[in-house]
C-alpha positions as a printed Julia matrix, in Angstrom:
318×3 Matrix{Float64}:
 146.86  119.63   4.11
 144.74  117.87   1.15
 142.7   115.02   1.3
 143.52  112.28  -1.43
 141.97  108.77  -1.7
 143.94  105.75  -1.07
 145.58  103.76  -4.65
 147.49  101.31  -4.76
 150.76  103.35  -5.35
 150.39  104.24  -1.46
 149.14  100.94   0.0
 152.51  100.28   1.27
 153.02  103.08   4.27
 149.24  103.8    4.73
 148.68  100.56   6.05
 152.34   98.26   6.87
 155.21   97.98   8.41
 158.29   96.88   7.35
 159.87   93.83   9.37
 163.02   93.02   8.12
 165.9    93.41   5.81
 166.35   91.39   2.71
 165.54   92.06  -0.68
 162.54   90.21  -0.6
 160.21   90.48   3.07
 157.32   90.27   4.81
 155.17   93.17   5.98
 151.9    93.49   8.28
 148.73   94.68   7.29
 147.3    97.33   9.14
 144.22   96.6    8.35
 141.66   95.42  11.72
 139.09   92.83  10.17
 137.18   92.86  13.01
 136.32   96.76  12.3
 135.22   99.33   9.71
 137.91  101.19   8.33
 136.14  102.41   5.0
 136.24  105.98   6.78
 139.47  105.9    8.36
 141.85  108.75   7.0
 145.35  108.7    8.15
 148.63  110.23   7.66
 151.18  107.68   6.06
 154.74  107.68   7.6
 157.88  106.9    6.91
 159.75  109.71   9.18
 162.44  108.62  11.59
 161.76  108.51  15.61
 164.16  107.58  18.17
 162.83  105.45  21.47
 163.38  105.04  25.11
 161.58  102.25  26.89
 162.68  102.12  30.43
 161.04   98.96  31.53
 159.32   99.01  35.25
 162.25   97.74  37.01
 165.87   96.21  36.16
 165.94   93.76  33.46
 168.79   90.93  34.09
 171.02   90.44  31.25
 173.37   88.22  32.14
 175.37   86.35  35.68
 178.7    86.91  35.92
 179.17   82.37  36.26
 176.84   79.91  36.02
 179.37   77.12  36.44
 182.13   76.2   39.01
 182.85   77.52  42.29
 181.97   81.14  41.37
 178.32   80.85  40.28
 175.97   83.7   40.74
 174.47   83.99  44.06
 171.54   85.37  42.18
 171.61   82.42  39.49
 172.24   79.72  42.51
 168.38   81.37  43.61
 166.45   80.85  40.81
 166.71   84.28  38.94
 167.5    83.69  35.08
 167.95   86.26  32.05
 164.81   88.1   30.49
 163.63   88.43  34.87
 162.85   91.88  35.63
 163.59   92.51  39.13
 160.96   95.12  40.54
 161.35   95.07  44.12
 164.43   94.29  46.72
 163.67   93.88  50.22
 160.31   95.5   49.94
 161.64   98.62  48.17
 160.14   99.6   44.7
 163.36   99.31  42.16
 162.94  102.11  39.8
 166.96  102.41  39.31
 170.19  100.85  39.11
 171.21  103.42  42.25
 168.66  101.97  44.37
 169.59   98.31  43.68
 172.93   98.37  44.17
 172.1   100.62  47.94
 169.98   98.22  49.24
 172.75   95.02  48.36
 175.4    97.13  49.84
 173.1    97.99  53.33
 172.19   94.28  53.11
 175.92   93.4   53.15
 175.98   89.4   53.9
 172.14   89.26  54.72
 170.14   87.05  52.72
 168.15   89.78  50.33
 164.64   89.04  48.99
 163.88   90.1   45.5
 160.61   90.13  43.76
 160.76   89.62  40.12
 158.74   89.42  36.78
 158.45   86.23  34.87
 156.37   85.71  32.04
 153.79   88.21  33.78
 153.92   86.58  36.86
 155.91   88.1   40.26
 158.04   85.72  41.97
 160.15   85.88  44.98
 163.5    84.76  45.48
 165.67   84.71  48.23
 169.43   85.95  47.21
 172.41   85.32  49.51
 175.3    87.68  48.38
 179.01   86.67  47.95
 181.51   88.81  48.9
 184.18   90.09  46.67
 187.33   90.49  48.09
 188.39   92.92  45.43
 186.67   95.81  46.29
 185.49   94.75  49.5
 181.38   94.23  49.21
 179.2    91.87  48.91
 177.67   91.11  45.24
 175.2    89.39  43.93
 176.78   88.35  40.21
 174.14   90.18  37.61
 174.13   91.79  34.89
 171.19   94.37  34.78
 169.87   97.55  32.44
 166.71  100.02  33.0
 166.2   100.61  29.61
 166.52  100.67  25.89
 167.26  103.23  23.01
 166.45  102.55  19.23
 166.18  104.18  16.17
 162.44  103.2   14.05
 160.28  104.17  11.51
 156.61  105.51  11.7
 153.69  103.52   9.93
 151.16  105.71  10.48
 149.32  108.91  12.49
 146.27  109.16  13.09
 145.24  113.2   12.9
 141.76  112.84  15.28
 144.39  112.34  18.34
 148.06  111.72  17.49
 148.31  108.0   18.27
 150.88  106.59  15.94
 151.72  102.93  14.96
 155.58  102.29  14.0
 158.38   99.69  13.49
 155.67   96.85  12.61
 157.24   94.55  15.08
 157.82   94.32  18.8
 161.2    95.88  20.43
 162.56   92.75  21.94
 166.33   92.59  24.99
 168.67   91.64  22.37
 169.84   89.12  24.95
 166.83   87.35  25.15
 164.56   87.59  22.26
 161.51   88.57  24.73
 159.48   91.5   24.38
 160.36   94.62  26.54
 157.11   95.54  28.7
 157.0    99.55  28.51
 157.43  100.88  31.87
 157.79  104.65  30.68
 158.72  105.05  27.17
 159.85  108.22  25.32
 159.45  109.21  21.32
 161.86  111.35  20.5
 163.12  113.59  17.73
 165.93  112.03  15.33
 168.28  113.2   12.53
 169.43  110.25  10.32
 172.94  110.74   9.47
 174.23  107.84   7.56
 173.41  104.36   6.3
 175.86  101.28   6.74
 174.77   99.36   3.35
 172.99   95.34   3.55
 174.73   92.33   2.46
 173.6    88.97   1.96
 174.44   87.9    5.96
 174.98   91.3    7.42
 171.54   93.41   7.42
 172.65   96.89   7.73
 171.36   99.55   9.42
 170.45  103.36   9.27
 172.58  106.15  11.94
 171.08  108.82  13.58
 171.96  111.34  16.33
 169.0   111.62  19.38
 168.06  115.39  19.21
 167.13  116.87  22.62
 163.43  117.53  21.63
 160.87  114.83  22.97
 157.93  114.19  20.62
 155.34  111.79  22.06
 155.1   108.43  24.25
 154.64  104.9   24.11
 151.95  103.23  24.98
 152.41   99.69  23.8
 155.15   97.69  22.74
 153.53   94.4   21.33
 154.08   91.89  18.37
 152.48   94.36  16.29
 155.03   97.36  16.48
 155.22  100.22  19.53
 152.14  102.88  19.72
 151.5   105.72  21.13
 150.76  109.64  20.45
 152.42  112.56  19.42
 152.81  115.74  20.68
 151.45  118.64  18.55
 153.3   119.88  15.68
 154.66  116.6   14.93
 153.15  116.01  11.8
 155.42  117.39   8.68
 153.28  119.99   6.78
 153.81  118.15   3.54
 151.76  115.07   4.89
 148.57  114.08   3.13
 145.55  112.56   4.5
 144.91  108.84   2.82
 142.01  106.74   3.55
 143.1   103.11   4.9
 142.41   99.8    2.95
 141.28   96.88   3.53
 143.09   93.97   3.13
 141.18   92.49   0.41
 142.11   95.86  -1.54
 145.78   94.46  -1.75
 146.87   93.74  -5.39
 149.84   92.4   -6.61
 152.34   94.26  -8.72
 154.42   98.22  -8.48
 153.89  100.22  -5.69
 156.34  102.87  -3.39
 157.21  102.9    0.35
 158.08  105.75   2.4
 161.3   106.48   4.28
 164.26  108.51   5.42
 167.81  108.01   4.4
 168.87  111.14   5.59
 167.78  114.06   7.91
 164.39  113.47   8.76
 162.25  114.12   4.97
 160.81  110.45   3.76
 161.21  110.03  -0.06
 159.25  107.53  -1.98
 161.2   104.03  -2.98
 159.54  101.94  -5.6
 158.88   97.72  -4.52
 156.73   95.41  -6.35
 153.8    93.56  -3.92
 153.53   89.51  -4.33
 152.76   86.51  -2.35
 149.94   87.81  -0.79
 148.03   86.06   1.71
 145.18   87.47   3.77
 143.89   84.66   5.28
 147.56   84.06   7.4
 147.4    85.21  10.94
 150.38   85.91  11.71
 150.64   89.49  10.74
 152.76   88.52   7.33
 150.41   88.97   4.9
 152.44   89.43   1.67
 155.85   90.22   0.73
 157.68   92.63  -1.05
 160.59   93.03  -3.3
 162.49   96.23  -3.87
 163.15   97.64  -7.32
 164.11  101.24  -6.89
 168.17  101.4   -7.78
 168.58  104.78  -5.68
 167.36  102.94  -2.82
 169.9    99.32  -3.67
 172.6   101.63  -4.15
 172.28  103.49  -1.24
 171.59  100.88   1.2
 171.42   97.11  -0.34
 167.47   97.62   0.3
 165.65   97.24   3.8
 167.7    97.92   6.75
 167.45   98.19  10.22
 165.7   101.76  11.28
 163.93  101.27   8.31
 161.23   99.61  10.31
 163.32   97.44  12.09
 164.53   99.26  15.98
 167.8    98.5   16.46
 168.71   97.97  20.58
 171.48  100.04  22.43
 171.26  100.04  26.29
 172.6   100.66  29.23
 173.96   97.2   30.81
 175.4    97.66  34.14
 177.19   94.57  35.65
 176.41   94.78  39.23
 178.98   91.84  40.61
Protein backbone atom coordinates (compact mmCIF):
# COMPACT_ATOMS: atom_id res chain seq x y z
CA UNK A 1 0.00 0.00 0.00
CA UNK A 2 1.61 3.56 -1.04
CA UNK A 3 2.10 6.42 0.94
CA UNK A 4 0.64 9.75 -0.61
CA UNK A 5 0.48 13.20 1.08
CA UNK A 6 -2.70 14.72 2.05
CA UNK A 7 -4.39 17.62 -0.82
CA UNK A 8 -7.14 19.06 -0.68
CA UNK A 9 -8.98 16.70 -3.17
CA UNK A 10 -8.96 14.14 -0.08
CA UNK A 11 -9.60 16.45 2.88
CA UNK A 12 -13.08 15.31 2.96
CA UNK A 13 -12.82 11.39 4.23
CA UNK A 14 -9.27 11.74 5.74
CA UNK A 15 -10.45 13.86 8.31
CA UNK A 16 -14.84 14.17 8.54
CA UNK A 17 -17.76 12.75 8.88
CA UNK A 18 -20.77 13.22 7.27
CA UNK A 19 -23.88 14.18 9.57
CA UNK A 20 -26.77 14.49 7.65
CA UNK A 21 -28.70 14.45 4.48
CA UNK A 22 -29.44 17.50 2.47
CA UNK A 23 -27.82 18.92 -0.34
CA UNK A 24 -26.03 21.30 1.54
CA UNK A 25 -24.53 19.95 5.40
CA UNK A 26 -22.41 20.13 8.03
CA UNK A 27 -19.44 17.87 8.69
CA UNK A 28 -16.84 17.45 11.72
CA UNK A 29 -13.35 17.97 11.60
CA UNK A 30 -11.25 15.34 12.68
CA UNK A 31 -8.73 17.28 13.43
CA UNK A 32 -7.63 17.32 17.69
CA UNK A 33 -6.26 20.99 18.32
CA UNK A 34 -5.08 20.12 21.42
CA UNK A 35 -2.46 17.60 19.64
CA UNK A 36 0.13 17.16 16.86
CA UNK A 37 -1.16 15.52 13.98
CA UNK A 38 1.54 16.76 11.35
CA UNK A 39 2.72 12.95 11.45
CA UNK A 40 -0.42 11.22 11.62
CA UNK A 41 -0.99 8.88 8.49
CA UNK A 42 -4.29 7.25 8.19
CA UNK A 43 -6.39 5.26 5.97
CA UNK A 44 -9.47 7.33 4.64
CA UNK A 45 -12.87 5.46 4.64
CA UNK A 46 -15.84 5.47 3.19
CA UNK A 47 -16.64 1.49 3.33
CA UNK A 48 -19.92 0.33 4.79
CA UNK A 49 -20.09 -1.40 8.48
CA UNK A 50 -23.07 -2.67 10.12
CA UNK A 51 -23.46 -2.20 14.22
CA UNK A 52 -24.78 -3.87 17.25
CA UNK A 53 -24.77 -1.96 20.50
CA UNK A 54 -26.43 -3.98 23.13
CA UNK A 55 -26.61 -1.47 25.88
CA UNK A 56 -25.75 -2.85 29.64
CA UNK A 57 -29.19 -3.62 30.53
CA UNK A 58 -32.90 -3.07 29.06
CA UNK A 59 -33.56 0.24 27.70
CA UNK A 60 -37.45 1.33 28.27
CA UNK A 61 -39.11 2.47 25.23
CA UNK A 62 -42.32 3.09 25.97
CA UNK A 63 -45.55 2.20 28.94
CA UNK A 64 -48.25 0.60 27.69
CA UNK A 65 -50.75 3.96 29.56
CA UNK A 66 -49.77 6.78 31.16
CA UNK A 67 -53.31 8.04 31.66
CA UNK A 68 -56.60 6.65 33.16
CA UNK A 69 -57.23 3.71 35.16
CA UNK A 70 -54.68 1.51 33.31
CA UNK A 71 -51.42 3.42 33.85
CA UNK A 72 -48.16 1.62 34.01
CA UNK A 73 -47.33 0.17 37.27
CA UNK A 74 -43.80 0.91 36.23
CA UNK A 75 -44.69 4.62 35.07
CA UNK A 76 -46.99 5.09 38.43
CA UNK A 77 -43.07 4.39 40.15
CA UNK A 78 -41.11 6.82 38.70
CA UNK A 79 -39.47 4.91 35.70
CA UNK A 80 -39.73 7.08 32.37
CA UNK A 81 -38.43 6.39 28.66
CA UNK A 82 -34.57 6.65 27.79
CA UNK A 83 -34.18 4.55 31.80
CA UNK A 84 -32.10 1.62 31.41
CA UNK A 85 -33.09 -0.88 33.85
CA UNK A 86 -29.87 -2.88 35.01
CA UNK A 87 -30.88 -4.76 37.91
CA UNK A 88 -34.41 -6.39 39.27
CA UNK A 89 -34.55 -7.59 42.66
CA UNK A 90 -30.84 -7.72 43.05
CA UNK A 91 -30.28 -9.75 39.86
CA UNK A 92 -27.91 -8.34 37.10
CA UNK A 93 -30.40 -7.82 33.88
CA UNK A 94 -28.35 -8.76 30.95
CA UNK A 95 -31.66 -10.00 28.93
CA UNK A 96 -35.14 -9.63 28.17
CA UNK A 97 -35.45 -13.60 29.46
CA UNK A 98 -34.26 -12.71 32.75
CA UNK A 99 -36.58 -9.69 33.24
CA UNK A 100 -39.57 -11.02 32.39
CA UNK A 101 -38.52 -14.47 35.01
CA UNK A 102 -37.97 -12.54 37.82
CA UNK A 103 -41.66 -10.36 37.29
CA UNK A 104 -43.31 -13.63 36.75
CA UNK A 105 -41.54 -15.38 40.22
CA UNK A 106 -42.36 -11.99 41.80
CA UNK A 107 -46.03 -12.45 40.79
CA UNK A 108 -48.00 -9.61 42.94
CA UNK A 109 -44.85 -8.73 45.10
CA UNK A 110 -43.72 -5.32 45.02
CA UNK A 111 -40.33 -5.71 42.68
CA UNK A 112 -37.34 -3.36 43.13
CA UNK A 113 -35.57 -2.23 40.05
CA UNK A 114 -32.38 -0.36 39.78
CA UNK A 115 -32.08 1.83 36.85
CA UNK A 116 -29.79 4.30 34.85
CA UNK A 117 -30.62 7.92 34.57
CA UNK A 118 -28.52 10.41 33.15
CA UNK A 119 -25.46 8.31 34.61
CA UNK A 120 -26.86 8.03 37.80
CA UNK A 121 -28.54 4.49 39.35
CA UNK A 122 -31.77 4.89 40.92
CA UNK A 123 -34.10 2.60 42.62
CA UNK A 124 -37.62 2.22 42.23
CA UNK A 125 -40.04 0.21 43.78
CA UNK A 126 -42.60 -1.45 41.04
CA UNK A 127 -45.90 -3.01 42.12
CA UNK A 128 -47.18 -5.24 39.19
CA UNK A 129 -50.81 -5.34 37.84
CA UNK A 130 -52.21 -8.33 36.89
CA UNK A 131 -53.58 -9.06 33.53
CA UNK A 132 -56.41 -11.06 33.41
CA UNK A 133 -55.77 -12.02 29.83
CA UNK A 134 -53.13 -14.25 30.08
CA UNK A 135 -53.16 -14.64 33.64
CA UNK A 136 -49.73 -12.81 35.12
CA UNK A 137 -48.82 -10.09 36.58
CA UNK A 138 -47.16 -7.16 34.34
CA UNK A 139 -45.53 -4.35 34.81
CA UNK A 140 -46.70 -2.12 31.48
CA UNK A 141 -43.11 -1.48 29.55
CA UNK A 142 -41.89 -1.41 26.63
CA UNK A 143 -38.14 -2.52 26.64
CA UNK A 144 -35.13 -3.51 23.93
CA UNK A 145 -31.36 -4.81 24.62
CA UNK A 146 -30.05 -3.43 21.71
CA UNK A 147 -29.63 -1.71 18.43
CA UNK A 148 -28.61 -2.55 14.74
CA UNK A 149 -27.53 0.15 12.10
CA UNK A 150 -26.01 0.46 8.99
CA UNK A 151 -22.78 3.46 8.96
CA UNK A 152 -20.00 4.63 7.24
CA UNK A 153 -16.22 4.58 8.24
CA UNK A 154 -14.23 7.98 8.60
CA UNK A 155 -11.14 6.71 9.15
CA UNK A 156 -8.45 3.68 10.30
CA UNK A 157 -5.78 4.11 11.84
CA UNK A 158 -3.04 1.27 10.50
CA UNK A 159 -0.58 1.44 13.95
CA UNK A 160 -3.65 -0.51 15.75
CA UNK A 161 -7.00 -0.72 13.91
CA UNK A 162 -9.01 1.82 15.91
CA UNK A 163 -11.48 3.34 13.54
CA UNK A 164 -13.67 6.53 13.81
CA UNK A 165 -17.17 6.34 11.81
CA UNK A 166 -20.69 7.84 11.34
CA UNK A 167 -19.43 11.40 12.70
CA UNK A 168 -22.27 11.53 15.09
CA UNK A 169 -23.55 9.67 18.11
CA UNK A 170 -26.11 6.54 17.63
CA UNK A 171 -28.98 7.90 19.61
CA UNK A 172 -32.91 5.33 20.85
CA UNK A 173 -34.90 6.69 18.14
CA UNK A 174 -37.52 7.07 20.86
CA UNK A 175 -35.72 9.33 22.82
CA UNK A 176 -33.09 11.29 21.13
CA UNK A 177 -30.44 10.19 23.97
CA UNK A 178 -27.28 8.62 23.29
CA UNK A 179 -27.05 4.75 23.59
CA UNK A 180 -24.18 3.92 26.27
CA UNK A 181 -22.26 0.81 24.59
CA UNK A 182 -22.64 -2.08 26.77
CA UNK A 183 -21.06 -4.63 24.18
CA UNK A 184 -21.06 -3.48 20.71
CA UNK A 185 -20.31 -5.46 17.51
CA UNK A 186 -18.79 -4.12 13.89
CA UNK A 187 -19.80 -6.18 11.48
CA UNK A 188 -19.40 -6.98 7.81
CA UNK A 189 -22.13 -5.38 5.34
CA UNK A 190 -23.16 -5.64 1.66
CA UNK A 191 -25.08 -2.50 0.50
CA UNK A 192 -27.79 -3.56 -1.70
CA UNK A 193 -29.87 -0.65 -2.68
CA UNK A 194 -30.48 3.05 -2.10
CA UNK A 195 -34.08 4.56 -1.46
CA UNK A 196 -33.37 8.15 -3.17
CA UNK A 197 -33.64 11.84 -0.80
CA UNK A 198 -36.32 14.29 -1.20
CA UNK A 199 -36.74 17.60 0.09
CA UNK A 200 -38.68 16.19 3.57
CA UNK A 201 -37.89 12.55 3.30
CA UNK A 202 -33.94 11.90 3.76
CA UNK A 203 -33.41 8.59 2.27
CA UNK A 204 -31.40 5.99 3.15
CA UNK A 205 -28.86 3.27 1.89
CA UNK A 206 -29.97 -0.98 2.29
CA UNK A 207 -27.76 -3.50 3.19
CA UNK A 208 -27.90 -7.18 4.22
CA UNK A 209 -25.73 -8.04 7.78
CA UNK A 210 -23.19 -10.71 6.54
CA UNK A 211 -22.34 -13.33 9.20
CA UNK A 212 -18.62 -12.22 9.47
CA UNK A 213 -17.82 -9.93 12.60
CA UNK A 214 -15.11 -7.32 11.95
CA UNK A 215 -14.17 -5.31 15.05
CA UNK A 216 -15.85 -3.63 18.28
CA UNK A 217 -17.00 -0.57 19.70
CA UNK A 218 -15.55 1.18 22.07
CA UNK A 219 -17.32 4.49 22.26
CA UNK A 220 -20.43 5.78 21.13
CA UNK A 221 -20.22 9.66 21.81
CA UNK A 222 -21.29 13.00 20.07
CA UNK A 223 -18.41 12.55 17.95
CA UNK A 224 -19.34 9.24 16.01
CA UNK A 225 -18.77 5.34 17.41
CA UNK A 226 -14.92 4.05 17.69
CA UNK A 227 -13.34 1.24 18.02
CA UNK A 228 -10.82 -1.36 16.21
CA UNK A 229 -10.79 -3.71 13.61
CA UNK A 230 -9.94 -7.03 13.30
CA UNK A 231 -7.07 -7.88 10.88
CA UNK A 232 -7.62 -8.00 7.30
CA UNK A 233 -10.14 -5.40 7.42
CA UNK A 234 -8.51 -2.88 5.56
CA UNK A 235 -9.32 -3.13 1.55
CA UNK A 236 -5.94 -3.61 -0.26
CA UNK A 237 -6.65 -0.66 -2.49
CA UNK A 238 -6.47 1.78 0.59
CA UNK A 239 -3.80 4.45 0.68
CA UNK A 240 -2.08 5.91 3.53
CA UNK A 241 -2.87 9.96 3.79
CA UNK A 242 -1.41 12.18 6.29
CA UNK A 243 -4.22 14.10 8.43
CA UNK A 244 -4.75 17.97 8.31
CA UNK A 245 -5.17 20.38 10.35
CA UNK A 246 -7.98 22.38 10.45
CA UNK A 247 -6.47 25.52 9.43
CA UNK A 248 -5.44 23.50 6.14
CA UNK A 249 -9.23 23.60 5.14
CA UNK A 250 -9.86 25.68 1.94
CA UNK A 251 -12.84 26.46 0.33
CA UNK A 252 -13.82 25.25 -3.10
CA UNK A 253 -13.92 21.29 -5.19
CA UNK A 254 -13.06 18.44 -3.41
CA UNK A 255 -14.44 14.39 -3.39
CA UNK A 256 -15.87 12.21 -0.56
CA UNK A 257 -15.72 8.61 -0.26
CA UNK A 258 -18.56 6.09 -0.14
CA UNK A 259 -20.45 2.96 -1.05
CA UNK A 260 -23.60 2.78 -3.04
CA UNK A 261 -23.34 -0.67 -3.63
CA UNK A 262 -21.51 -3.86 -2.40
CA UNK A 263 -18.95 -2.76 -0.19
CA UNK A 264 -16.10 -0.72 -2.85
CA UNK A 265 -16.26 3.29 -1.93
CA UNK A 266 -16.10 5.43 -5.15
CA UNK A 267 -15.16 9.01 -5.08
CA UNK A 268 -18.26 11.74 -5.30
CA UNK A 269 -17.26 15.26 -6.09
CA UNK A 270 -18.76 18.33 -3.31
CA UNK A 271 -17.57 21.77 -3.16
CA UNK A 272 -16.28 22.95 0.68
CA UNK A 273 -17.78 26.51 2.00
CA UNK A 274 -18.80 28.18 5.12
CA UNK A 275 -16.03 27.21 6.97
CA UNK A 276 -15.58 27.95 10.47
CA UNK A 277 -12.83 26.66 12.72
CA UNK A 278 -13.23 28.56 15.56
CA UNK A 279 -17.10 26.85 16.22
CA UNK A 280 -17.08 24.19 18.83
CA UNK A 281 -19.52 22.33 18.11
CA UNK A 282 -17.97 19.84 15.81
CA UNK A 283 -19.65 21.68 12.53
CA UNK A 284 -16.95 23.26 11.17
CA UNK A 285 -17.93 23.89 7.50
CA UNK A 286 -20.41 22.68 5.14
CA UNK A 287 -20.60 21.06 2.03
CA UNK A 288 -22.57 20.98 -1.10
CA UNK A 289 -22.71 18.10 -3.52
CA UNK A 290 -22.04 18.49 -7.23
CA UNK A 291 -21.34 15.07 -8.60
CA UNK A 292 -24.67 14.14 -10.92
CA UNK A 293 -23.90 10.22 -10.60
CA UNK A 294 -24.17 10.65 -7.02
CA UNK A 295 -27.85 13.21 -7.29
CA UNK A 296 -29.11 10.76 -9.58
CA UNK A 297 -28.52 7.89 -7.72
CA UNK A 298 -29.52 8.98 -4.40
CA UNK A 299 -30.78 12.86 -4.18
CA UNK A 300 -27.20 13.34 -2.38
CA UNK A 301 -26.41 12.45 1.41
CA UNK A 302 -28.44 9.78 2.87
CA UNK A 303 -28.72 7.90 5.80
CA UNK A 304 -25.78 5.02 5.96
CA UNK A 305 -23.92 7.45 4.30
CA UNK A 306 -22.65 8.62 7.63
CA UNK A 307 -25.77 8.83 9.20
CA UNK A 308 -26.72 5.03 11.34
CA UNK A 309 -30.01 4.40 10.82
CA UNK A 310 -31.79 2.47 14.17
CA UNK A 311 -33.63 -0.99 13.91
CA UNK A 312 -34.13 -2.85 17.25
CA UNK A 313 -35.56 -5.25 19.00
CA UNK A 314 -38.59 -3.67 21.17
CA UNK A 315 -40.24 -6.16 23.27
CA UNK A 316 -43.46 -4.98 25.08
CA UNK A 317 -43.33 -6.70 28.31
CA UNK A 318 -47.15 -5.82 29.65
Amino acid sequence: MQKSRLNISLISFAFIAILFFVPLFSITSYANENKDISEIELYPGGMPFGVKISSPGLTIVKFSSTRGNNVSSAYLAGLREGDIIIRINGVLVNSIDTFIKEVDKSGANPIEIIAIRNNKEIKFTVKPKYSSEDGKYKTGIWVKDSTTGIGTITYINPKDLSFGGLGHAICDSSNGKVIPVGKGLVMNVNINGVIKGEVGSAGELRGTFLSKKIGTLTKNCTCGVFGYLSANSIPQSCELLKVASKEDIKEGDAYILSTLDGRTPKKYKVQISSIDISNSSAKNFKIKVTDTELINKSGGIVQGMGVCYNRDNTVKLE
